[in-house]
C-alpha positions as CSV (number, residue, x, y, z in Angstrom):
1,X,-48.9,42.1,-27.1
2,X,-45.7,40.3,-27.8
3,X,-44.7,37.3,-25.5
4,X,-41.5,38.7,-24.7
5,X,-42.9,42.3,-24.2
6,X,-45.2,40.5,-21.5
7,X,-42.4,38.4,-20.1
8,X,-40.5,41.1,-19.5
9,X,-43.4,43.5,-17.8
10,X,-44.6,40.8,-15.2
11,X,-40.8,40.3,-14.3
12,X,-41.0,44.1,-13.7
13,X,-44.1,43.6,-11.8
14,X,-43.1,40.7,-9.5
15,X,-39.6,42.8,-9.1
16,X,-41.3,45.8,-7.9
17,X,-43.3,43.4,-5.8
18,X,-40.4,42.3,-3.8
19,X,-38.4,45.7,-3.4
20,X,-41.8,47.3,-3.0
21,X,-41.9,45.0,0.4
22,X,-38.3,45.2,1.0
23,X,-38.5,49.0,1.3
24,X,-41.6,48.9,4.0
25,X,-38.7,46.8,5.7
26,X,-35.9,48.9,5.6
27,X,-37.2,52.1,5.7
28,X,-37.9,52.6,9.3
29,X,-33.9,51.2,10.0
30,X,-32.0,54.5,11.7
31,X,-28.0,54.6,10.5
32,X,-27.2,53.2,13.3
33,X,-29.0,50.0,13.2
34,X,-27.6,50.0,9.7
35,X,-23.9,50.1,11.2
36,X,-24.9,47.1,13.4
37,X,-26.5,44.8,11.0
38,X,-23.1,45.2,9.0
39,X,-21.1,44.8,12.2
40,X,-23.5,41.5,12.6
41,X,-23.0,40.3,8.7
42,X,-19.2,40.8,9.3
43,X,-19.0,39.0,12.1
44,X,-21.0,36.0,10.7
45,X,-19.6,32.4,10.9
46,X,-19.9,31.7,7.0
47,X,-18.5,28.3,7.9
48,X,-22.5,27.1,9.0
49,X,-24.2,29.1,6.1
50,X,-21.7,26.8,3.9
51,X,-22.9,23.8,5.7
52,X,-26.4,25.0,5.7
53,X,-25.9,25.1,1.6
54,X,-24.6,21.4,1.4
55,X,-28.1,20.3,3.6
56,X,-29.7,22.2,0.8
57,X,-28.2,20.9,-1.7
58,X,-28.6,17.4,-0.3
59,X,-32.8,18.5,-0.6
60,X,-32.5,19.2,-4.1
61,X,-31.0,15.6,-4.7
62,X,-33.5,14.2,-2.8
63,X,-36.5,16.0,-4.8
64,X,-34.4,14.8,-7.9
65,X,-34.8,11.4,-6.6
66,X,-38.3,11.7,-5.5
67,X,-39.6,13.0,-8.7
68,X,-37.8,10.2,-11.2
69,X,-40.1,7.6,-9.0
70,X,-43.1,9.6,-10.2
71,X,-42.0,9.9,-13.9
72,X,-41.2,6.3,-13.8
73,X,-44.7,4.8,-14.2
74,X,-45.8,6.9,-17.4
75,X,-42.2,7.1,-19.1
76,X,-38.7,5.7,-18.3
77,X,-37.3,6.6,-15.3
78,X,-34.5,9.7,-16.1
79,X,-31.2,9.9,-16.0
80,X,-30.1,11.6,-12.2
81,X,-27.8,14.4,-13.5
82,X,-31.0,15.4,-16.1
83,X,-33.4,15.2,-13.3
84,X,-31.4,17.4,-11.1
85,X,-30.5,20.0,-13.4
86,X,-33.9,20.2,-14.4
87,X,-34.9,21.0,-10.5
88,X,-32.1,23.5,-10.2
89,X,-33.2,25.5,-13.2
90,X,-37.2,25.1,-12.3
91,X,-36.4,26.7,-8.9
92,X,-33.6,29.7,-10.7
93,X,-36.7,30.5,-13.1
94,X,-39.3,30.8,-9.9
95,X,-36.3,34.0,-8.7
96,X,-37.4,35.0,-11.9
97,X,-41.0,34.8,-12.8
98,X,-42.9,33.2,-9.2
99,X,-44.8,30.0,-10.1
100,X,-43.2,29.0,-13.6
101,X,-40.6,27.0,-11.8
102,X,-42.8,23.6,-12.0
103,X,-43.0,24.2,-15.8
104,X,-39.3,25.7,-16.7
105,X,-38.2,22.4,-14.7
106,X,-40.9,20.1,-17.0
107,X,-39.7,22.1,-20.3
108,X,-35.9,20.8,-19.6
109,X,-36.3,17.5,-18.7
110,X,-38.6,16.8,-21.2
111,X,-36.0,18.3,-23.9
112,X,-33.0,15.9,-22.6
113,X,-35.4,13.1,-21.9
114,X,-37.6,12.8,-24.7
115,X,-40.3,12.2,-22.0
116,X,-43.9,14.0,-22.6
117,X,-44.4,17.1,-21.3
118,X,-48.4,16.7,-20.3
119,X,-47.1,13.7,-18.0
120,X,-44.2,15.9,-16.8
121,X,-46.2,18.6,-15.5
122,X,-49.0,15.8,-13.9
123,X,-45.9,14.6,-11.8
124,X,-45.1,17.9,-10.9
125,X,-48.4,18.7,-9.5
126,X,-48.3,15.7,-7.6
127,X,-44.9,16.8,-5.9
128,X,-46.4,20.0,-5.2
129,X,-49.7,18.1,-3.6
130,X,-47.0,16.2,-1.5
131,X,-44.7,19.5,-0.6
132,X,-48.6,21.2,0.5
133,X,-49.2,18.3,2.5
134,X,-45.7,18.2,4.6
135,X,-46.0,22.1,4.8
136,X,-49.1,21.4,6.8
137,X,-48.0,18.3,8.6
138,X,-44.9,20.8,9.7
139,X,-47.2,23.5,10.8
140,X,-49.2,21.1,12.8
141,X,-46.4,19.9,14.6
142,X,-45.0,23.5,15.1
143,X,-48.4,25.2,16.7
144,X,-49.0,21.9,18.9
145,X,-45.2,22.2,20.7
146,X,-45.5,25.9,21.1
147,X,-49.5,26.1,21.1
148,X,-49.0,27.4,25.3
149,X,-46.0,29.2,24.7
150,X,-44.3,30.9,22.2
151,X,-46.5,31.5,19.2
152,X,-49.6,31.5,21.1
153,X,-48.5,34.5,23.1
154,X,-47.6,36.3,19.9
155,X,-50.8,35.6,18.0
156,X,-52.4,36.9,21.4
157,X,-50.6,39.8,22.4
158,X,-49.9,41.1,18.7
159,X,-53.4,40.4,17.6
160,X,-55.2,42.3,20.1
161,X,-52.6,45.4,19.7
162,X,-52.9,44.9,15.8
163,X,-57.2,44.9,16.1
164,X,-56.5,48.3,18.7
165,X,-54.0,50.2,16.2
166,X,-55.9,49.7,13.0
167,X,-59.5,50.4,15.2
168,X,-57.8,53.7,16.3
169,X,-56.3,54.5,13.1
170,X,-59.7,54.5,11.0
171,X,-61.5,56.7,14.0
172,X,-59.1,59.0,11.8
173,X,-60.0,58.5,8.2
174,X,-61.1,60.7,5.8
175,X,-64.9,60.0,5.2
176,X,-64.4,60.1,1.7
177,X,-61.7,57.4,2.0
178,X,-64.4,55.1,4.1
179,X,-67.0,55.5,1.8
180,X,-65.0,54.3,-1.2
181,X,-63.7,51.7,1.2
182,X,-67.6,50.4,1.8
183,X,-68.3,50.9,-2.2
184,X,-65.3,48.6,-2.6
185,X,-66.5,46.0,0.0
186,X,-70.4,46.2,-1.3
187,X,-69.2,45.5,-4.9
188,X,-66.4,42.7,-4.1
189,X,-69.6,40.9,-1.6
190,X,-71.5,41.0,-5.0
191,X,-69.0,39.4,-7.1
192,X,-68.4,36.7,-4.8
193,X,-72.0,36.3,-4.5
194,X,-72.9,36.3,-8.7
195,X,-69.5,34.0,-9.3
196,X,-70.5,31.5,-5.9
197,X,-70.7,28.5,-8.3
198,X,-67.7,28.9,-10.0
199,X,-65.6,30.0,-6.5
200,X,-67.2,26.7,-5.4
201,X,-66.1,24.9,-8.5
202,X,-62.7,25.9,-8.6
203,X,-62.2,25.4,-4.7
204,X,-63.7,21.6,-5.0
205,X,-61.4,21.4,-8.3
206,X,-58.2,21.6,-6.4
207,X,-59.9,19.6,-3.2
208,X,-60.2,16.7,-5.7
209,X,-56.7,17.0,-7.3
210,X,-55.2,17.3,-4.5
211,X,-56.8,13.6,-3.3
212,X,-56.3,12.2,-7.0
213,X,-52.4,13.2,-6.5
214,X,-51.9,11.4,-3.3
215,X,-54.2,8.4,-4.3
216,X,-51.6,8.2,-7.8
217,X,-48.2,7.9,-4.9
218,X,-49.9,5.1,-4.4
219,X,-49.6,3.5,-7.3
220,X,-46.2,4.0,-7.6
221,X,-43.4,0.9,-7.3
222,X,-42.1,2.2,-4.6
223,X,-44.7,4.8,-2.6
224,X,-42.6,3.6,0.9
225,X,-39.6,5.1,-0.8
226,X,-41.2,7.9,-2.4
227,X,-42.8,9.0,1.0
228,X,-38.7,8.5,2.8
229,X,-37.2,11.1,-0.2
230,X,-40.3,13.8,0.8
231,X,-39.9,13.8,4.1
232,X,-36.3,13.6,3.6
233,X,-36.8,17.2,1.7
234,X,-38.4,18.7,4.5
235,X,-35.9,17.0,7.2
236,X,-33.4,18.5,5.2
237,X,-35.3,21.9,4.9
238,X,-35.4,22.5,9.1
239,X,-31.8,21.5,9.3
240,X,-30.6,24.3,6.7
241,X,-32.7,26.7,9.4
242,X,-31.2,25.0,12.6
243,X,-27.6,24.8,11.2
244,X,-27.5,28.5,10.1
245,X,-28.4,29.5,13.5
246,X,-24.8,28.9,14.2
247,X,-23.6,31.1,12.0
248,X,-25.2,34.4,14.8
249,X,-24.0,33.9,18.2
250,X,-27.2,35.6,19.3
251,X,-29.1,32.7,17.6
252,X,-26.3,30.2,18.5
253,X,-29.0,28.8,21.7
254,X,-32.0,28.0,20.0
255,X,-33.1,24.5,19.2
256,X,-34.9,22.3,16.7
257,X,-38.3,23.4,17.8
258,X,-37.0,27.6,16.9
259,X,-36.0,26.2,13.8
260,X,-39.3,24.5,13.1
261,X,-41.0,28.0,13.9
262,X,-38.6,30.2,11.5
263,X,-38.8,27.3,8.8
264,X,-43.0,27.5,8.9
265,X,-42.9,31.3,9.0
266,X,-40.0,31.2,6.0
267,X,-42.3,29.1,4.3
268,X,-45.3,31.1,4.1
269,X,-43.1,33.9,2.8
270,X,-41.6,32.0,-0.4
271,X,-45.5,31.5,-1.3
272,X,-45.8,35.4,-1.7
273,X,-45.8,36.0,-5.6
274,X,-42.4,37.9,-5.3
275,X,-38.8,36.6,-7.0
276,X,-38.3,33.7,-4.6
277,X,-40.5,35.2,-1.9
278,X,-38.1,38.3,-1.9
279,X,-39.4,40.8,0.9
280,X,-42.1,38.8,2.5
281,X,-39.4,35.8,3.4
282,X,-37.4,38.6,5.5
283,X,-40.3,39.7,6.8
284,X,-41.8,37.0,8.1
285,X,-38.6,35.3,9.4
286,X,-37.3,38.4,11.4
287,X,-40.5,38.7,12.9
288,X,-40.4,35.2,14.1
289,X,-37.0,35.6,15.3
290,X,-38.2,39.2,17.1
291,X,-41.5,38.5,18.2
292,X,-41.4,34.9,19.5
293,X,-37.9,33.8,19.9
294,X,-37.0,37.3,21.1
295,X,-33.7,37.7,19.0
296,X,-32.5,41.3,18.6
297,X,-34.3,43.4,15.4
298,X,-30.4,43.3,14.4
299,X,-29.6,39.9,14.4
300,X,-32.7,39.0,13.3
301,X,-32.9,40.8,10.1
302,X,-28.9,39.6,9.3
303,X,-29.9,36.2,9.6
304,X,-33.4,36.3,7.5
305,X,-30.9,38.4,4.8
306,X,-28.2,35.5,5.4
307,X,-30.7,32.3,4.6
308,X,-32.1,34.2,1.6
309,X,-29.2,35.7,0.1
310,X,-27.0,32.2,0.5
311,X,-29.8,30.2,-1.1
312,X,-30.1,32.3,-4.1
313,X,-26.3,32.5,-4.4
314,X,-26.6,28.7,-4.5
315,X,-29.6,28.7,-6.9
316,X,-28.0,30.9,-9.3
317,X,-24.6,29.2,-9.4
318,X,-26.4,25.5,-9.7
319,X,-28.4,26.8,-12.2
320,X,-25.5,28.5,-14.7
321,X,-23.4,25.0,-13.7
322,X,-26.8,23.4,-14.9
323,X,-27.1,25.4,-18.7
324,X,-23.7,24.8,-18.8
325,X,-23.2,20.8,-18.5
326,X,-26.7,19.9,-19.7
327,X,-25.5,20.0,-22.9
328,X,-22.6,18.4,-22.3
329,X,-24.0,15.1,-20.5
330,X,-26.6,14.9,-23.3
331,X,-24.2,15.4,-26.1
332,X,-24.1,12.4,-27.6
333,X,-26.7,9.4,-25.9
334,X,-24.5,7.0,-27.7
335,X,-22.4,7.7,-24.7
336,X,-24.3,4.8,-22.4
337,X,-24.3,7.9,-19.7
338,X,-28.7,7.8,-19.2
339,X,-28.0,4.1,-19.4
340,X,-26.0,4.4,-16.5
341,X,-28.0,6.6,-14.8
342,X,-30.9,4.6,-14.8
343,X,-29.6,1.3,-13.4
């Protein structure tokens, strides 16, 4: 099949993905609600959403930053502008096809740079390591401030209905349905079962990457700073959340700690293999701001479509700004503009 044919039908499929989850969102929403959540929208203050984009774009540098210290012990270190246009576009291709971002981003830098690709993408999966790392650190932190509380009551409460509601809703299936269920279940057991050794091989594969990427920030010239821009990232990442909450009156009250909650939920809903976690990152943060920090089904779902819709806004508009002066800065190298940069 041709490339582009392909291209375009795993787009489609990722696309239909994400509408596919937004439409088990928004189907249940009465005319009503729909009146409100525009009333909410309109009555946004855009003023925090546009300081919530400056934080983000502030984490953007910073990755830009972090990732020249990486590229810097196998090639020269890049030129800033280079770098950063190459993150911008790496993250406007991952709205397109989920996952390519870390290449697209490897691709452009190592067009303008001259740098080696292979080495480009090794860095990248260091920064991802890194990212994986954090994201755990964060969820950590999260679950031990609210482990009495707030999430521990959800997880407990919406559990236990979730176990009753699905036990009483298969009393009710079709026998066929459960037998072809149990064929499913008996077959998938076997499959795991024949393919143990490679499951196990690929599982201790990424166990020992991961440890060969952190042992490599090591050897960096500067690990101390490298360390300082990632955390920076994900500093950055929970202020974006807690800023934004200003922009709802309703969510005006809640603190750092909310934020920390809605930022860990948000996160596991850009990991969904949808356009920039499209459906699943509504999802998940509306529930968070429903379930646990009790914030009106109204005001929740604004603010999840707020934080999603602003960032791809900002994304996109980096990312044409990117295609557009890329060319530009690296027009003629004669210029002294990389040498610049890299003082």
């Amino acid at each position: 099949m041709n490339s582009g044919i392909k291209n375009v039908l795993k787009f489609l499929l990722f696309l239909g993905i994400g509408v596919g989850l937004v439409y088990l969102i928004v189907r249940k929403i009465t005319p009503e609600e729909w009146t409100n959540i525009k009333q909410a929208a309109i009555n946004a203050n855009y003023f925090w959403v546009g300081v919530a984009l400056i934080i983000g774009v502030i984490s953007h540098i910073l990755r830009a930053l972090s990732w020249r210290l990486l590229i810097e012990p196998i090639d020269k270190k890049p030129g800033l502008a280079n770098t950063f246009c190459a993150v911008i576009l790496g993250y406007m291709a991952s709205y397109a096809f989920p996952r390519i971002g870390e290449v697209s981003k490897c691709g452009v830098l190592s067009k303008y740079e001259k740098i080696s690709f292979a080495g480009l993408v090794g860095t990248g999966i260091v920064q991802r390591v890194v990212d994986v790392l954090f994201m755990l650190l964060f969820m950590v932190i999260m679950i031990i401030m609210n482990l009495n509380s707030k999430v521990y009551t959800l997880v407990k409460t919406k559990g236990s209905a979730f176990i009753s509601d699905k036990w009483e809703s298969a009393r009710h299936i079709n026998p066929v349905i459960l037998i072809v269920i149990a064929l499913v279940l008996i077959v998938g057991t076997w499959f795991v079962y024949k393919k143990k050794d490679t499951l196990f091989s690929a599982v201790w594969k990424f166990i020992k990457n991961f440890w060969e990427g952190l042992k490599s920030v090591g050897k960096l010239k500067n690990p101390l700073l490298f360390w300082a821009y990632s955390l920076g990232i994900w500093i950055m990442y929970l202020l974006m959340v807690y800023v934004c909450f200003f922009c709802i009156s309703e969510t005006s009250h809640l603190t750092l700690s909310d934020a920390l909650i809605v930022l860990m939920f948000g996160t596991v809903g850009m990991i969904v293999p949808t356009p920039g976690g499209m459906g699943a990152y509504q999802y998940l943060v509306k529930s968070a701001l429903v379930s646990i920090l009790l914030i009106s089904p109204t005001n929740g779902f604004t603010f999840a479509w707020i934080m999603w819709g602003s960032q791809l806004i900002l994304i996109v508009f980096l990312g044409l700004l990117s295609l557009i002066l890329l060319p530009i800065i690296n027009k003629d190298d004669k210029t002294g503009i990389h040498q610049v940069e890299n003082i």
